[in-house]
C-alpha positions as a Markdown table, in Angstrom:
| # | Residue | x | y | z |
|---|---|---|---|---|
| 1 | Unk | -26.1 | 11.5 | -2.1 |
| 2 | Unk | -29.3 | 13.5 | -1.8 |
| 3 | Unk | -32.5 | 12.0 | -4.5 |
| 4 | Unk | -32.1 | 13.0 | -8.2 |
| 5 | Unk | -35.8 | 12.9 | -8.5 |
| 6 | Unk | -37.3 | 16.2 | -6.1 |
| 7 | Unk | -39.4 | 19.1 | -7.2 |
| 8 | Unk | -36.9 | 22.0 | -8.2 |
| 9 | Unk | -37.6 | 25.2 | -9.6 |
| 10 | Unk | -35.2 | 24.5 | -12.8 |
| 11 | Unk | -34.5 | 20.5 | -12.9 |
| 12 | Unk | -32.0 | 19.5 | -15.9 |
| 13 | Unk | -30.8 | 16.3 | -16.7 |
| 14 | Unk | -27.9 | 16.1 | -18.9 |
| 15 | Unk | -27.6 | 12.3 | -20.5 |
| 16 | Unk | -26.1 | 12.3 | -23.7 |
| 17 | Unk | -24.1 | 14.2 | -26.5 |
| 18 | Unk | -26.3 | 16.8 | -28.9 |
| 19 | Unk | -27.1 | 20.4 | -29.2 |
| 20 | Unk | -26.4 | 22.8 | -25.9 |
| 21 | Unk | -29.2 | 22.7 | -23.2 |
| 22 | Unk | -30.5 | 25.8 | -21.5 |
| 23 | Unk | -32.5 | 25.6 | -18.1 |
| 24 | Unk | -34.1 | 28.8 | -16.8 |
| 25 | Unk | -35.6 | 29.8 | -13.8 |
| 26 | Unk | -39.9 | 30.8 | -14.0 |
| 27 | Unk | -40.4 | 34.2 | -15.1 |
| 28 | Unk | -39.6 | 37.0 | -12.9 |
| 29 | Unk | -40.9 | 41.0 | -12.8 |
| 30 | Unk | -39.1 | 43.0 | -15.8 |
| 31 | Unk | -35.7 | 44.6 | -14.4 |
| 32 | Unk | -32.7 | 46.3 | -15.9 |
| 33 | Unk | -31.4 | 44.4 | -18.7 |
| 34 | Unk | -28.2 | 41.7 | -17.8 |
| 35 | Unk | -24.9 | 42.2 | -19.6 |
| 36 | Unk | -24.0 | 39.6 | -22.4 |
| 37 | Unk | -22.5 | 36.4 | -20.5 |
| 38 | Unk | -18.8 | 36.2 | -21.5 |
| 39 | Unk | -17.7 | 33.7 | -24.1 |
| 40 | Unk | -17.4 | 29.9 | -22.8 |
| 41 | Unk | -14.8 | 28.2 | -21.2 |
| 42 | Unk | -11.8 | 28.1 | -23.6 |
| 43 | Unk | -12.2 | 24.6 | -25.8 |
| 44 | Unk | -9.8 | 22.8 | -25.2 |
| 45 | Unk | -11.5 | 20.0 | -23.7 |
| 46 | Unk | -13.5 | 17.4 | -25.3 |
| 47 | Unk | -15.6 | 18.5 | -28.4 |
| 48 | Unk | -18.1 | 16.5 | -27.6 |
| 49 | Unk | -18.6 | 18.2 | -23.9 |
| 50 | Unk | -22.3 | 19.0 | -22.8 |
| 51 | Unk | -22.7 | 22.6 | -22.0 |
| 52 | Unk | -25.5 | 24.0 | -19.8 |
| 53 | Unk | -26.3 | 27.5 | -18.6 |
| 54 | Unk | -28.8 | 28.0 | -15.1 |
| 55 | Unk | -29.7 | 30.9 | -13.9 |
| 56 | Unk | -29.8 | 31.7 | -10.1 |
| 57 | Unk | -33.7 | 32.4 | -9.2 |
| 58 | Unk | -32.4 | 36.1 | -7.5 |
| 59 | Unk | -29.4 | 37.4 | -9.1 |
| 60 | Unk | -29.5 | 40.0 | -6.6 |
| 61 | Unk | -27.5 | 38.3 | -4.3 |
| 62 | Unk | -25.3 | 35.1 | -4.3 |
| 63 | Unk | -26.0 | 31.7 | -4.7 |
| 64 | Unk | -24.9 | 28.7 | -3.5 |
| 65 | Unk | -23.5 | 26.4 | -5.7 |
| 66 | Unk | -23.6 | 22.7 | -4.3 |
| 67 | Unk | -22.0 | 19.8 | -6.7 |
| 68 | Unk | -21.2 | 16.5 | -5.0 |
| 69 | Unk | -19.7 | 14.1 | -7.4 |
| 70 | Unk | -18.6 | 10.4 | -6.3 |
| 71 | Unk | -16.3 | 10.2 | -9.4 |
| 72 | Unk | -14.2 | 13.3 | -11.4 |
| 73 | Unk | -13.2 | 16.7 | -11.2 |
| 74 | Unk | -14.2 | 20.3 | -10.4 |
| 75 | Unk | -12.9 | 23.4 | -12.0 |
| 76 | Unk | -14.4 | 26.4 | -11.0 |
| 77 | Unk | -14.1 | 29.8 | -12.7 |
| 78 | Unk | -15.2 | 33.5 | -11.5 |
| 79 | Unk | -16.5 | 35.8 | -14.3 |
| 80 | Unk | -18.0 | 38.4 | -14.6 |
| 81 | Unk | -21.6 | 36.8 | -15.5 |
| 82 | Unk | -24.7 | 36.8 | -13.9 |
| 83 | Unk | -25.5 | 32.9 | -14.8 |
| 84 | Unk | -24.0 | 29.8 | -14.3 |
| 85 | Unk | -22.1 | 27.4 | -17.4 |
| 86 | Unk | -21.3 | 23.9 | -16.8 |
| 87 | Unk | -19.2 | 22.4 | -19.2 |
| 88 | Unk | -19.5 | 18.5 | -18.8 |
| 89 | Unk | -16.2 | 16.9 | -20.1 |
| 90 | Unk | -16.9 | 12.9 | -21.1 |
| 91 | Unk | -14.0 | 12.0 | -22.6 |
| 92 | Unk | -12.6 | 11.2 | -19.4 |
| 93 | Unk | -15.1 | 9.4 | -18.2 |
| 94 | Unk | -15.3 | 7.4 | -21.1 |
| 95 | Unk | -11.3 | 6.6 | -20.8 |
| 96 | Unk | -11.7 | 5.9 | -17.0 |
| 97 | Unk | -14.9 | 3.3 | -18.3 |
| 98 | Unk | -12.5 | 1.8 | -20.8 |
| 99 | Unk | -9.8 | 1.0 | -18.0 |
| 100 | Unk | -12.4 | -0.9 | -16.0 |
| 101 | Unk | -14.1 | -2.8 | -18.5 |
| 102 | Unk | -11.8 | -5.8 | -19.0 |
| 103 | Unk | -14.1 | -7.9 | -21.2 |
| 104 | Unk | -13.9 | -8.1 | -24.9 |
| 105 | Unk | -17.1 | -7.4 | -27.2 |
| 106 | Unk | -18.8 | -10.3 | -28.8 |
| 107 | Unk | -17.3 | -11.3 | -32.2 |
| 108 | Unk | -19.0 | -8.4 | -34.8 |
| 109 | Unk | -20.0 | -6.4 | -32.5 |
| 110 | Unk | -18.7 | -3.0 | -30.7 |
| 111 | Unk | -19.1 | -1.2 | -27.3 |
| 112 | Unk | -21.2 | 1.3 | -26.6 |
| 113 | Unk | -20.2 | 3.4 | -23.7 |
| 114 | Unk | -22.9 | 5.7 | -22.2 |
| 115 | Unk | -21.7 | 9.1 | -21.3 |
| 116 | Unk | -21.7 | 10.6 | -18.0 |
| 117 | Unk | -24.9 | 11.9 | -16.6 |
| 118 | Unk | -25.8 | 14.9 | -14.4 |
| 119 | Unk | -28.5 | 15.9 | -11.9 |
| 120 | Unk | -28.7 | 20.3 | -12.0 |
| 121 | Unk | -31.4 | 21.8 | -9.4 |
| 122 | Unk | -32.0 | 25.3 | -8.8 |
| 123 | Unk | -34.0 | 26.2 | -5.8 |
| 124 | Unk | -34.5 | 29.7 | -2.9 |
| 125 | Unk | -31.0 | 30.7 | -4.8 |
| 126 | Unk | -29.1 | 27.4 | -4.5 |
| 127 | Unk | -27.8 | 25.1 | -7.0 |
| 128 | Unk | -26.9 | 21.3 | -6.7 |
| 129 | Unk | -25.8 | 19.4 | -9.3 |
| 130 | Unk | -24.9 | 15.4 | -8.6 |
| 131 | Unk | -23.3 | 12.6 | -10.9 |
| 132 | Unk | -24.7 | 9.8 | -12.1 |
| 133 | Unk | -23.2 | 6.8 | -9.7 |
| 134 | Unk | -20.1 | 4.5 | -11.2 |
| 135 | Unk | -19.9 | 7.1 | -13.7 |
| 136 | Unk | -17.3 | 9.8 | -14.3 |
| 137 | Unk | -17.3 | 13.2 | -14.8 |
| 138 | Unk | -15.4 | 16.3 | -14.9 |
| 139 | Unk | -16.9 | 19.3 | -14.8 |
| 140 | Unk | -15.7 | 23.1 | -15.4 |
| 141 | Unk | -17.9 | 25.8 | -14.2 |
| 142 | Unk | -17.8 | 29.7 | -14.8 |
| 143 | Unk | -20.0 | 31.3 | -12.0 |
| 144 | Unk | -20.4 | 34.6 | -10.9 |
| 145 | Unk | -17.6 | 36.6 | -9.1 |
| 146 | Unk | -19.8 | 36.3 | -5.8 |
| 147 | Unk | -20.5 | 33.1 | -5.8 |
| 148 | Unk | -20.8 | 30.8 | -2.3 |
| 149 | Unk | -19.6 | 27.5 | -3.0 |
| 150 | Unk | -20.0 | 23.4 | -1.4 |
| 151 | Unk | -17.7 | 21.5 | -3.6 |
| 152 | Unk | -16.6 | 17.5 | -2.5 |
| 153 | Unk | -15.3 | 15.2 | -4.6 |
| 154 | Unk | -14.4 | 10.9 | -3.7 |
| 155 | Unk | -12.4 | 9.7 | -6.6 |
| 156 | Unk | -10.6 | 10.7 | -9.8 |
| 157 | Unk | -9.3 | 13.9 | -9.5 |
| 158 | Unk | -8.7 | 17.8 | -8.0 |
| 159 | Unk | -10.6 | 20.7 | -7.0 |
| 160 | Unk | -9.3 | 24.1 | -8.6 |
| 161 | Unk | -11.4 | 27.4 | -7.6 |
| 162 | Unk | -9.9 | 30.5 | -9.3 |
| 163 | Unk | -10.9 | 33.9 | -8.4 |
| 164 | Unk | -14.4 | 33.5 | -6.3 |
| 165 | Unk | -15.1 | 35.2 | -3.5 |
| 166 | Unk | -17.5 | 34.1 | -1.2 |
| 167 | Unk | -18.3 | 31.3 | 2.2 |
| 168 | Unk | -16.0 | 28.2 | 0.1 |
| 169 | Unk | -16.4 | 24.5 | 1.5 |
| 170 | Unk | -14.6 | 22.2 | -0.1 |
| 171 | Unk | -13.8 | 17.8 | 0.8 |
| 172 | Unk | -11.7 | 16.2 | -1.8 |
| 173 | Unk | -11.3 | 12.1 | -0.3 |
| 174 | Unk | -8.6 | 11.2 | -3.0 |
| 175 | Unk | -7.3 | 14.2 | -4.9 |
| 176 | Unk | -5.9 | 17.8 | -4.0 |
| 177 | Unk | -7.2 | 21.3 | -3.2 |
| 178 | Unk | -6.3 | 24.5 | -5.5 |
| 179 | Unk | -7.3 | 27.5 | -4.6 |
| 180 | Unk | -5.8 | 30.9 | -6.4 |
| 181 | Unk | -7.0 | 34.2 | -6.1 |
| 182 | Unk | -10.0 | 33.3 | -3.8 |
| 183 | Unk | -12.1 | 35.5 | -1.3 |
| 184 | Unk | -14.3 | 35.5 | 1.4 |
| 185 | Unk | -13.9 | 32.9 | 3.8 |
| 186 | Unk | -12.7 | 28.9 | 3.6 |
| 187 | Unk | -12.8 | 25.9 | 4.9 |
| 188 | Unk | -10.9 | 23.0 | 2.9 |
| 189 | Unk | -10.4 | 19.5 | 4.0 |
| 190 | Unk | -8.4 | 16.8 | 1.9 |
| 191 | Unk | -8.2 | 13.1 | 2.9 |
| 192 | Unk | -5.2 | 11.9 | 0.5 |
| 193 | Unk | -3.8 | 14.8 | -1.0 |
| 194 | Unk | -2.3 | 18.7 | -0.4 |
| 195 | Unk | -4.7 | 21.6 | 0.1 |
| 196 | Unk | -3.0 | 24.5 | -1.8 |
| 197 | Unk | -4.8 | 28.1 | -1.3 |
| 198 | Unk | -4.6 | 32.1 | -2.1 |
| 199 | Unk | -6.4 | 34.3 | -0.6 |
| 200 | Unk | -6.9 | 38.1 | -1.6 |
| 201 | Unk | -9.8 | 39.2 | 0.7 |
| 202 | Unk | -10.2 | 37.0 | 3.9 |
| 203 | Unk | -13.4 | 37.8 | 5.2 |
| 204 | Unk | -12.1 | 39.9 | 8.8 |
| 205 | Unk | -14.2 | 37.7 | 11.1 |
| 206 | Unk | -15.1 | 34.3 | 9.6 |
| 207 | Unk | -12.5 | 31.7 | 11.4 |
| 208 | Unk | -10.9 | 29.7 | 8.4 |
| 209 | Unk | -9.8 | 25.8 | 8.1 |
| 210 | Unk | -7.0 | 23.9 | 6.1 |
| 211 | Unk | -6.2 | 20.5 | 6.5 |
| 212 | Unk | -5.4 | 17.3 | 4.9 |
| 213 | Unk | -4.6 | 13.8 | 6.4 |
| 214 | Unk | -2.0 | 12.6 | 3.6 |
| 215 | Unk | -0.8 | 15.9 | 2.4 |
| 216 | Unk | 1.2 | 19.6 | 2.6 |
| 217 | Unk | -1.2 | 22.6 | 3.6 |
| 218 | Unk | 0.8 | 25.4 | 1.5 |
| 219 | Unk | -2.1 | 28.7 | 2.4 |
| 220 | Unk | -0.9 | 32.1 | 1.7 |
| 221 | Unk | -2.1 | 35.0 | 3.3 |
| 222 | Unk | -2.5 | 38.5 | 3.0 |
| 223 | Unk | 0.2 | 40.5 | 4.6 |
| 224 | Unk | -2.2 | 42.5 | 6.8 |
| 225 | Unk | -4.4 | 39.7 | 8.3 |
| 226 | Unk | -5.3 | 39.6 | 12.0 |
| 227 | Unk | -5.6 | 36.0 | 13.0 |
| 228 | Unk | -5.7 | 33.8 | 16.1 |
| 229 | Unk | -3.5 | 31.0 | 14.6 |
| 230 | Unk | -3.6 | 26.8 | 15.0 |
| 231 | Unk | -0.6 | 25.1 | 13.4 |
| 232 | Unk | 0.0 | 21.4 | 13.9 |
| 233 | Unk | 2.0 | 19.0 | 11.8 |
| 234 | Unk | 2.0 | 15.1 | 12.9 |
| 235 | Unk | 4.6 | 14.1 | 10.6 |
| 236 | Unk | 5.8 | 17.3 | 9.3 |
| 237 | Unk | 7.3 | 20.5 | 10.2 |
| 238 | Unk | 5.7 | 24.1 | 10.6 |
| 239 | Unk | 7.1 | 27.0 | 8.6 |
| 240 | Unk | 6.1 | 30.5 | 7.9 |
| 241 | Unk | 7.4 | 33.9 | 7.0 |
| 242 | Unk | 4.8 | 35.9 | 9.4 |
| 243 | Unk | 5.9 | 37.0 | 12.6 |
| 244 | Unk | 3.7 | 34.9 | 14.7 |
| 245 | Unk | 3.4 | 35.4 | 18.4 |
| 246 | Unk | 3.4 | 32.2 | 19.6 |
| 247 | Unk | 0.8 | 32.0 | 23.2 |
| 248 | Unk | 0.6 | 28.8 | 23.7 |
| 249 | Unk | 2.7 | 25.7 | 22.0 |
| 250 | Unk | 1.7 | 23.0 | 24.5 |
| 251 | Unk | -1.9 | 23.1 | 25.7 |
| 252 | Unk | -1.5 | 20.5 | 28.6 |
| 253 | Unk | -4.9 | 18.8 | 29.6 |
| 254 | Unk | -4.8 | 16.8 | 32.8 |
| 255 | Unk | -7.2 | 13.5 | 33.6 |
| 256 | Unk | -7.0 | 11.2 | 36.8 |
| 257 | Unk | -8.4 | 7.8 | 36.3 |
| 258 | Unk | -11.0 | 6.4 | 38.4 |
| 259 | Unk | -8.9 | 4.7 | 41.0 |
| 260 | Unk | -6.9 | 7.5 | 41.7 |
| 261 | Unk | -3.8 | 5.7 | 40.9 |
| 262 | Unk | -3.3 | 6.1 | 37.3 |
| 263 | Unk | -2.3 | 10.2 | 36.1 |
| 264 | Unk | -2.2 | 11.3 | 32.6 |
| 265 | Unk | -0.9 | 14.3 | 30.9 |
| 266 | Unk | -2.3 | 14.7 | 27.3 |
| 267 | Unk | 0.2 | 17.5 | 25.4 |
| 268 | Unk | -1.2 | 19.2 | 22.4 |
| 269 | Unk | 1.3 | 19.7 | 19.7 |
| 270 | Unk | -0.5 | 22.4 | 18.1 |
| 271 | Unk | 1.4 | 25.7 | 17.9 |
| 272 | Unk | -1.1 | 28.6 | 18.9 |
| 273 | Unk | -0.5 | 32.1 | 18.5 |
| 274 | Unk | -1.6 | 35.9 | 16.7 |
| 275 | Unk | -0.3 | 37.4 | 13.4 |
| 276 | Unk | -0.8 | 41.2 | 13.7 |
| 277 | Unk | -2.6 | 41.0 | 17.0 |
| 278 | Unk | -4.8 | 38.6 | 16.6 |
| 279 | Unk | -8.7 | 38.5 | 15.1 |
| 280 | Unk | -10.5 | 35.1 | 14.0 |
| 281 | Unk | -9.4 | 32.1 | 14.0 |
| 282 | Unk | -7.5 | 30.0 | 11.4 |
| 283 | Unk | -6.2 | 26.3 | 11.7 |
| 284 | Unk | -3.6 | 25.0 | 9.6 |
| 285 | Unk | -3.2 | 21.2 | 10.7 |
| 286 | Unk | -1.9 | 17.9 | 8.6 |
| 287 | Unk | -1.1 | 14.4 | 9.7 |
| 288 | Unk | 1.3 | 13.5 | 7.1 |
| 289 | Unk | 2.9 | 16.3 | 5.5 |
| 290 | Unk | 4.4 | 20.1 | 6.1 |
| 291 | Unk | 2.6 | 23.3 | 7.0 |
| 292 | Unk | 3.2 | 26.5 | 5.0 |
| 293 | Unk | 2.0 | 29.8 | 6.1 |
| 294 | Unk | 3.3 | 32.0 | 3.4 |
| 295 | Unk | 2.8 | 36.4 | 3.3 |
| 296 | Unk | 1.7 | 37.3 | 0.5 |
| 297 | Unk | 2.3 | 40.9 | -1.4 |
């Protein structure tokens, strides 16, 4: 994980529960006046969440949004505003703190448990937001509808992205991949868990990635997309409701040992081929688990 302490153009630190904070970017030149920002995310999580709205330094153009957490979740949510809301949800982290703490208080006295902590820098028109170590955290985010995201998560829970279109890379270690309604280009890699993804607007040249070690890769597609396909399943089976032209289903590699005597055949199991001619590429490939390649509407 990158420092918490560098020189940013907005720096928040968000440590414990009070009123909402507010971090804004150094004044810019006057320019057309920005619509209202939508209501916040619906409360239904804890009451006691920190809430924190940053501003992109150009909101001309897209940001990047870069959140790294070692511990929680990330909920990500396209409206149409022109900053960005965290919603920091400590109620799980303070449950998850509870499991692990096996040791009684002293007689008379109570625990006090610390809630989670966060690290928000803005800088050039990107955003990074870390958690505080061996605490955890899960965060919902509204962002613009144009919004480039980095999301990767270790422990405790899922990624969910819902209706962003942008470049999207996401790395969940132990937890799955949702994406609904996205656009833009992808690339999504799970360790121990399914990567689940719609897309509405595939970016026509970007070349796209889904795969998990321990999990299903379910991706549906638009019904129009020209792609050079990569399907592989280790432990799984392939299926799909395009009409894929398969090219090449066994890409055989050949290699001659040293002393001539030895010859080995290596036989790739991925299937290639084109959906509706062909145009970038896009791998669908899991270990343990199925493949789904699903046409949309």
């Amino acid at each position: 994980m990158k420092s918490l302490l560098r020189f940013a153009t907005a720096l928040v630190f968000v440590g414990g529960l009070g009123s909402p904070l507010t971090a804004q970017s150094p004044p810019q030149a006057p320019g057309p006046p920005l619509p209202p920002s939508p209501p916040s995310l619906p409360a239904g999580t804890d009451r006691n969440a920190e809430r924190v709205t940053v501003s992109f330094s150009d909101v001309g153009r897209p940001g990047l949004l870069d959140v790294e957490l070692l511990d929680g979740s990330i909920t990500v949510k396209g409206t149409n505003r022109r900053d960005v809301l965290f919603v920091a949800n400590s109620q799980g982290a303070r449950d998850a703190l509870r499991r692990r703490q096996q040791a009684e208080p002293p007689p008379g006295m109570r625990r006090l448990t610390q809630p989670a902590g966060l690290a928000i820098e803005e800088r050039d028109n990107r955003m990074s937001v870390e958690s505080s170590f061996n605490r955890r955290v899960d965060l919902e985010i509204e962002v613009p509808l144009k919004t480039n995201l980095k999301l990767s998560v270790v422990n405790g829970g899922g990624i969910v992205i819902d209706d962003v279109e942008g470049e999207l890379e996401i790395d969940n270690v132990n937890g799955r991949i949702t994406l609904a309604n996205v656009s833009g280009s992808v690339v999504a890699h799970a360790v121990n868990g399914s990567v689940n993804a719609t897309l509405a607007r595939p970016s026509p040249n970007a070349p796209m990635a889904f795969t998990s070690l321990n999990g299903d890769i379910d991706v549906t597609l638009p019904p129009t997309i020209k792609a050079n396909v990569r399907l592989r399943s280790d432990q799984g089976d392939v299926f799909t409701d395009f009409d894929v032209q398969v090219t090449n289903s066994s890409e055989a590699r050949q290699r001659t040992e040293r002393n001539g005597r030895t010859f080995r055949v290596d036989i790739n199991r991925a299937i290639y081929g084109t959906v509706n001619g062909g145009g970038a590429d896009l791998e669908m490939r899991t270990f343990n688990g199925n493949v789904y390649v699903r046409k949309g509407k």
